[in-house]
PABATOR-411263 format. One record per residue (C-alpha): residue number from 1; residue in three letters; chain; x, y, z. Coordinates in nm, 2 decimals. Each point is the difference from the previous one (the first is absolute). Example, Ala and Ser with C-alpha at 12.3 -4.5 7.8 and 13.67 -1.06 7.14 Angstrom:
! residues 2
PT / marke / gukol / zalo / x / y / z
PT / 1 / ALA / A / 1.23 / -0.45 / 0.78
PT / 2 / SER / A / 0.14 / 0.34 / -0.07
***
This chain:
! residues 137
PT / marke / gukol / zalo / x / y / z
PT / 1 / UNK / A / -7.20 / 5.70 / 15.91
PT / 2 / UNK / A / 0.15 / 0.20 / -0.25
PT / 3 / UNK / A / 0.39 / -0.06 / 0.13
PT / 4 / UNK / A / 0.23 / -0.11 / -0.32
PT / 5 / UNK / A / 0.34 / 0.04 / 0.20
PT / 6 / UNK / A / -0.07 / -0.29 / 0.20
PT / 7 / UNK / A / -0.10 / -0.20 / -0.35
PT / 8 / UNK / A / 0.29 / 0.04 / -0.21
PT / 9 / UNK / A / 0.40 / -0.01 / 0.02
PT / 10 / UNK / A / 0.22 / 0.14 / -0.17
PT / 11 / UNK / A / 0.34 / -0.09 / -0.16
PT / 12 / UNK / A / 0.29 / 0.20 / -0.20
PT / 13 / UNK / A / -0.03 / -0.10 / -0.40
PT / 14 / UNK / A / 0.21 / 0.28 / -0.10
PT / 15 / UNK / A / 0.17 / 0.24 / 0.23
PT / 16 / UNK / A / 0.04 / 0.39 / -0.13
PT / 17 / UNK / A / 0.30 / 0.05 / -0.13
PT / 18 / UNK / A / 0.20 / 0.24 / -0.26
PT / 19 / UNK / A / -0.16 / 0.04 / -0.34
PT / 20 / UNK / A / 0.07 / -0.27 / -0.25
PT / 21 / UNK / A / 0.12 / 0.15 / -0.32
PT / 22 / UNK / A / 0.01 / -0.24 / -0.22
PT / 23 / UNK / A / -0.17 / -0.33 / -0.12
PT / 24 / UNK / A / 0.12 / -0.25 / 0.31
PT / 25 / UNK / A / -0.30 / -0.18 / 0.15
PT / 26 / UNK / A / -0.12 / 0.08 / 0.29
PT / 27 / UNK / A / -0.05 / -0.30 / 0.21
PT / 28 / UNK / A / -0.19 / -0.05 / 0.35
PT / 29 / UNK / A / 0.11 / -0.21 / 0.34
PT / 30 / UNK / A / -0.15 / -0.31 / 0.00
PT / 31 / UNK / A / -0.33 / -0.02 / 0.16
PT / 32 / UNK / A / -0.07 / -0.26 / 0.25
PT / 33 / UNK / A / -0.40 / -0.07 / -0.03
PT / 34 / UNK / A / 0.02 / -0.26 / 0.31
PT / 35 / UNK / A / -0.28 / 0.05 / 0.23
PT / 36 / UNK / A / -0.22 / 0.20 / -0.24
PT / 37 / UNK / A / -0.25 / -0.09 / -0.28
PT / 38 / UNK / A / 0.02 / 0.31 / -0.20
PT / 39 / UNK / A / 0.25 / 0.27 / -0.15
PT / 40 / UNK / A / 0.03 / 0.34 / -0.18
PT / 41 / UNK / A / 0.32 / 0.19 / -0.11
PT / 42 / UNK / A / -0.09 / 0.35 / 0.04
PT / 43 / UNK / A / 0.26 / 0.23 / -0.27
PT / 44 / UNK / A / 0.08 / 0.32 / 0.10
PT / 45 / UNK / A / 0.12 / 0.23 / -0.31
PT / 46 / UNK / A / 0.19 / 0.34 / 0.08
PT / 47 / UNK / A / 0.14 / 0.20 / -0.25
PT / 48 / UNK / A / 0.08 / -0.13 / -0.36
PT / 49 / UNK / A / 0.25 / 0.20 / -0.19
PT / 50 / UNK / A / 0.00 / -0.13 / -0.35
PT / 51 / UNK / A / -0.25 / 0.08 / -0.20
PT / 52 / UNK / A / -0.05 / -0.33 / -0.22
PT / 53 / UNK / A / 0.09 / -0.27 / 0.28
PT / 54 / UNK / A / -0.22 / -0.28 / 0.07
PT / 55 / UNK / A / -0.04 / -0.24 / 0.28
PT / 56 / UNK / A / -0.10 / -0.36 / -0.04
PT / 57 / UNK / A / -0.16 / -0.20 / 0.35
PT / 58 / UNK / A / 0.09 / -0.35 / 0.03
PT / 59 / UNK / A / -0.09 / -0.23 / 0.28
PT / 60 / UNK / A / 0.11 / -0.30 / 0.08
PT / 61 / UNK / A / -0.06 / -0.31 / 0.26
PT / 62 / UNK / A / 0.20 / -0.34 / 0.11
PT / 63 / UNK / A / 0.00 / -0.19 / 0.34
PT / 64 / UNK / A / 0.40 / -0.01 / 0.02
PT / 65 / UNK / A / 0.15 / 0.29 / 0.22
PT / 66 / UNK / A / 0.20 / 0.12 / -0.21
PT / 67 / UNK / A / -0.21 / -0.02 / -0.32
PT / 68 / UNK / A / 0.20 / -0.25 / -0.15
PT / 69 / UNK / A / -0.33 / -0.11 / -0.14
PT / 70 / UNK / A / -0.13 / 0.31 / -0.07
PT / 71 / UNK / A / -0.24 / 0.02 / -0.33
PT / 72 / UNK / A / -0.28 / 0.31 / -0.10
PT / 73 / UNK / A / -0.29 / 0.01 / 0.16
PT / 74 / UNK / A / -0.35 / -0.14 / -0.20
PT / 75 / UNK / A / -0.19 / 0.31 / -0.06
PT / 76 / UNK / A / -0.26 / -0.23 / 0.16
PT / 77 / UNK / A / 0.16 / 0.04 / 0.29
PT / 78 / UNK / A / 0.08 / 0.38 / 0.00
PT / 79 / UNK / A / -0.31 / 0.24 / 0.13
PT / 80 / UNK / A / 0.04 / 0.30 / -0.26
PT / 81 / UNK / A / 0.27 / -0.08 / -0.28
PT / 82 / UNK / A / 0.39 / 0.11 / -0.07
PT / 83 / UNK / A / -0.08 / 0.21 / -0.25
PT / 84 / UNK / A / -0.22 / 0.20 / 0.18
PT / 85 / UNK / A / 0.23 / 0.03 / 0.32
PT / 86 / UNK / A / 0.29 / 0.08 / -0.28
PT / 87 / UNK / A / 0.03 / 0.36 / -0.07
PT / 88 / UNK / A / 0.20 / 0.28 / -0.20
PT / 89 / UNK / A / 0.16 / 0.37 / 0.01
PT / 90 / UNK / A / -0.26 / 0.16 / 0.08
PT / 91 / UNK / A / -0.18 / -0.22 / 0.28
PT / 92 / UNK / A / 0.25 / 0.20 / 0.25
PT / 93 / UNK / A / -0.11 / 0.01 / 0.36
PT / 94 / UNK / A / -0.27 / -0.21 / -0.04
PT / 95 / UNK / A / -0.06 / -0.36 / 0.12
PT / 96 / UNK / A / -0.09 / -0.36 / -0.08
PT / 97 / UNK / A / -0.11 / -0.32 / 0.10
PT / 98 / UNK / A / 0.02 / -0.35 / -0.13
PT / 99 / UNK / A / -0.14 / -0.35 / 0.27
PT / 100 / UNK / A / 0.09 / -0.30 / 0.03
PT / 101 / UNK / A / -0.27 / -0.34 / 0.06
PT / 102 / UNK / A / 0.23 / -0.25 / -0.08
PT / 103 / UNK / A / 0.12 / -0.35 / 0.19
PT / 104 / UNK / A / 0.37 / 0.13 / 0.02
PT / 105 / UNK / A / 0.22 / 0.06 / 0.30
PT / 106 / UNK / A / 0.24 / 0.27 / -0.13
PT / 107 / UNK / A / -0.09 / 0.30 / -0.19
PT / 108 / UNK / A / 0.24 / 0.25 / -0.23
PT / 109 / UNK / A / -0.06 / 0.28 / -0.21
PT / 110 / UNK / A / 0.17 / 0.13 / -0.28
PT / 111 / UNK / A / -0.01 / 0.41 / -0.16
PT / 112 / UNK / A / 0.17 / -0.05 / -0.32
PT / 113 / UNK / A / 0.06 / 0.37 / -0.15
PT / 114 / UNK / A / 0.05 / 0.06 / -0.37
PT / 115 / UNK / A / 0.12 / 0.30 / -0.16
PT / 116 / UNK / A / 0.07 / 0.17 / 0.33
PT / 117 / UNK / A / 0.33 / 0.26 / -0.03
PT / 118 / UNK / A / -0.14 / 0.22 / 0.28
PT / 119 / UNK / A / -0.06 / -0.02 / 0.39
PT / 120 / UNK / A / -0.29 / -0.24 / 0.09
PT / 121 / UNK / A / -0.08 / -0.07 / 0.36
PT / 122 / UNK / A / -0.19 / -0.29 / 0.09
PT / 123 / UNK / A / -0.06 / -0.23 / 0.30
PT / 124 / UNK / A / -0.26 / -0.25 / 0.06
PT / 125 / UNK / A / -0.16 / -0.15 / 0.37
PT / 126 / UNK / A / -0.14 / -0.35 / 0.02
PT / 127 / UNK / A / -0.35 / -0.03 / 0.22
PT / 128 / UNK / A / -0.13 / -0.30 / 0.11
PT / 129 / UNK / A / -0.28 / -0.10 / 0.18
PT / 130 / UNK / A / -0.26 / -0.29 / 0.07
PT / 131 / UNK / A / 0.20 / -0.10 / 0.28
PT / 132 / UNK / A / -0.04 / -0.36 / 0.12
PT / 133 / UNK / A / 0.16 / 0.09 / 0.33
PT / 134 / UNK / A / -0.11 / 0.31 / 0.22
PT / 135 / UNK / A / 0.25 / 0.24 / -0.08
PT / 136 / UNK / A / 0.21 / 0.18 / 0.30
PT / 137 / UNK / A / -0.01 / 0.34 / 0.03
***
């Protein structure tokens, strides 16, 4: 079969929201990976105003809840790296994608802009999939 909506799940990273305009990270929900053996942040980039800002990717994992615990991710552990899922000005309305194959429980990711004055948009979805249950539909 060639069905993927029956393979994965997804869950809100980072909603859409107003533009940031300035350099205050941008930081996801915290993912619960319970019931699933793999993970990919999917970063959806709209339209980036400034025209020398950058934006740094940063994942990181923990098995407390709240992330009390929470510490970067090995790149060993990362499918694709931060850098590469990190982007700048004029990446607007383009995407990218960073995975997850680590032991953790909790997942959380973390935009970071720097020299951003203007309007970016950004939000982010978390899929997961290698369910170890059958998933409901």
């Amino acid at each position: 079969m060639r069905d993927l909506a029956n393979h994965i799940t997804l869950k809100r990273a980072i909603s859409p929201a107003a533009a940031v305009a300035d350099n205050t990270p941008i930081v996801s929900q915290i993912v619960d990976l319970a019931g699933f053996d793999k993970a990919m942040f999917g970063i959806l980039i709209g339209a980036v105003a400034d025209a020398d800002a950058t934006f740094a990717v940063l994942v990181e994992h923990g098995d407390q809840a709240n992330l009390s615990d929470a510490a970067a991710v090995p790149d060993s552990q990362l499918t694709g790296t931060e850098a590469a899922a990190g982007f700048k000005y004029d990446d607007g309305d383009k995407t990218r994608k960073i995975g997850y194959v680590g032991p953790k429980r909790y997942l959380r990711l973390t935009i970071t802009p720097s020299g951003n004055a203007g309007n970016a948009f950004v939000s982010a979805v978390a899929i997961l999939s290698g369910a170890r249950y059958t998933l409901a539909s």
